[in-house]
Structure formats: C-alpha cells, structure tokens
N, C-alpha and C positions, 0 to 999 in steps of 0.2 A: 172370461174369454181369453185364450191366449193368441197370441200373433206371434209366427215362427220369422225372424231377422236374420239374415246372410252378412256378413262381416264386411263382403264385398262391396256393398252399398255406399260403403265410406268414400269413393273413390270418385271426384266431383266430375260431371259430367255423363255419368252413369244413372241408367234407369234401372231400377228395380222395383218389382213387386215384393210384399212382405203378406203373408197370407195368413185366415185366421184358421184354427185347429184343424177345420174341418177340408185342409186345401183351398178353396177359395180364394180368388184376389181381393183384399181387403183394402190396402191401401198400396200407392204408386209411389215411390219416393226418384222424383227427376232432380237428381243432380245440374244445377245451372253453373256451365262453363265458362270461360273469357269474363268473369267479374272480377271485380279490385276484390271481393271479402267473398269468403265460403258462403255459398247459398244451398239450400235447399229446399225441396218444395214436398208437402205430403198432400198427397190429391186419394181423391175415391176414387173406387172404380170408371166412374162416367169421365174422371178429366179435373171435375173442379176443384180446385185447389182449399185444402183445410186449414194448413199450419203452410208459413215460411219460416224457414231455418237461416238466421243471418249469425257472421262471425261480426260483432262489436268492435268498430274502427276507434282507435284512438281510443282505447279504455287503459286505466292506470293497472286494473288485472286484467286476465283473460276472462273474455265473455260472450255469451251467446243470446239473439234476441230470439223469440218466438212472437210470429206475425199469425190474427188472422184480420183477415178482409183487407191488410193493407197496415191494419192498427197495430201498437205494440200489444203482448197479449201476456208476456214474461220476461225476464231477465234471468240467465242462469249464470252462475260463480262460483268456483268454488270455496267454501267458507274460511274465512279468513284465521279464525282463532279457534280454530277448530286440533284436539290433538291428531285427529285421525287424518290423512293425507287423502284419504279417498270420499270426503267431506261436501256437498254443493249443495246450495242453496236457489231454492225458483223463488225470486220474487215477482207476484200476478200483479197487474194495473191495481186491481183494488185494493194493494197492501197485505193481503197473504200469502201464506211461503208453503212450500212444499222443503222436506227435507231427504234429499236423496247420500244414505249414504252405505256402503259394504266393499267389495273387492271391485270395483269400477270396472278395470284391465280385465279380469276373469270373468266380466258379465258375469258377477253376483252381487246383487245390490237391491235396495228398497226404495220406493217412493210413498212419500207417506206425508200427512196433513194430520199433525197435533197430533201426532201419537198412532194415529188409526191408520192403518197400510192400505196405499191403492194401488198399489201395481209391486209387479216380485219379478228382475229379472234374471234371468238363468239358463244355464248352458245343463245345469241337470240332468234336463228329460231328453238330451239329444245324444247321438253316440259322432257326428259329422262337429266336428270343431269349427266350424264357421258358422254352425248355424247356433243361435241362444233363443228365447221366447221371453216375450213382455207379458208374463200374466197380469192384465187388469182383474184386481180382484170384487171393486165395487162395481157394480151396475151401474150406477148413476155415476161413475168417474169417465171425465171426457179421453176415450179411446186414445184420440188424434194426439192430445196433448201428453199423455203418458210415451207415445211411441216416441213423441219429439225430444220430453224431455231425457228418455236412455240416447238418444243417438246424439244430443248434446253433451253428455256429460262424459260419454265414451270419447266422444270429438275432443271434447276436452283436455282428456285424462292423458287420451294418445299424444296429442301436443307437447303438454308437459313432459311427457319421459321421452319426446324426443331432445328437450333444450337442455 
C-alpha cells in the first residue's frame, strides 16, 4: 500500500492529511504548537491518535521518540558508526531495530527488519516535488509506524544540515 506525503507537513502546528493510493484520508498528521520539543501526532481518520512523534530532550545525539497509547514504542538515531551519513537506527521497546538507510534529504530511502524490506520511500512515482510515497511493502508491517518512522528520520536528517 503506498501513502502519498506533502513535504509541507513538516511545519509544526500544521494539519495535514497523508492519503493512501487510492485518494482517500488515510492518516491526519496534527502538528502540536507552543510545546518545549517538536511534537507530532498521526491519528486515523476518525481523530484517534496512533503514533506521537516527540523530538528527545536532553539526548547526547539527536533523537526522536515514537509513542503509542501514551507508551514509548521506539527510539530513532542516527547510527553512530555508520560509513554512510544517511544511516538511522529504530530501536522498538522489545529490543529490535529497524534499519533505515539511502538518500534521506531526496526521500529515497528503505526501512527494513534483518535484511527483509518493509517499507520504500520515494519521490519516483511523483512528477510535484513536495510530494514522495511510503510504500509499505509487507501486509503485516504496521502502516502507522512506518509513516512515523520516514517523517522522523527526514526530521532528522533536515536538522542536521541545517547545524
């Protein structure tokens, strides 16, 4: 399933819909303003909220939390000894990782678990420059959590080549 992403979205306090192939509202991404740390919130269509998107206070690198129900649910970073610059590491509550890694800045990039890819993102299939798509490519890979982890590591990546 792919989900089409507006670049625009990044812009905190901004509401955005992200929608899947076929048009449709798929998920709501509400930007939360007037907070000490970047928030974000991915909700469903109905409102209720899936994923919180927090910027990690007081971390020795840059880091991003993924919330659900309130819980922590991940930790993103980018990989420390890594040769490639465009390199980040999910560490999930139960101790496994996702590895996301390709041209970050360009929205081309993979998310993948031991080898096996779950999600491809890509500016490809678009000819509009703001817009890229998250193809999830397993069924069984959780939607919400892929769309969190591209918009974390983008969040990221932008940060850094701003210092």
């Amino acid at each position: 399933m792919k989900y089409l992403v507006r670049d625009k979205i990044f812009a905190i306090g901004d509401d955005y819909w992200i929608e899947d192939e076929r048009g449709r509202h798929a998920f709501l991404v509400d930007g939360k303003a007037l907070r000490l740390r970047d928030t974000l919130e991915l909700k469903d269509p109905d409102g209720q909220v899936l994923v919180t998107l927090r910027q990690k206070m007081f971390s020795l690198r840059d880091a991003m939390t993924i919330e659900r129900d309130e819980r922590p649910l991940a930790t993103v970073r980018r990989k420390r000894l890594s040769l490639l610059r465009n390199h980040y590491r999910v560490t999930l509550v139960d101790g496994t990782g996702l590895d996301v890694s390709g041209r970050i800045l360009d929205r081309e990039f993979t998310v993948e678990y031991e080898g096996e890819l779950l999600a491809h993102i890509s500016r490809q299939w678009f000819h509009v420059r703001e817009t890229y798509a998250v193809n999830v490519v397993r069924e069984d890979a959780d939607a919400a959590l892929q769309i969190a982890v591209a918009v974390c590591v983008i969040r990221m990546a932008e940060r850094e080549r701003e210092d």
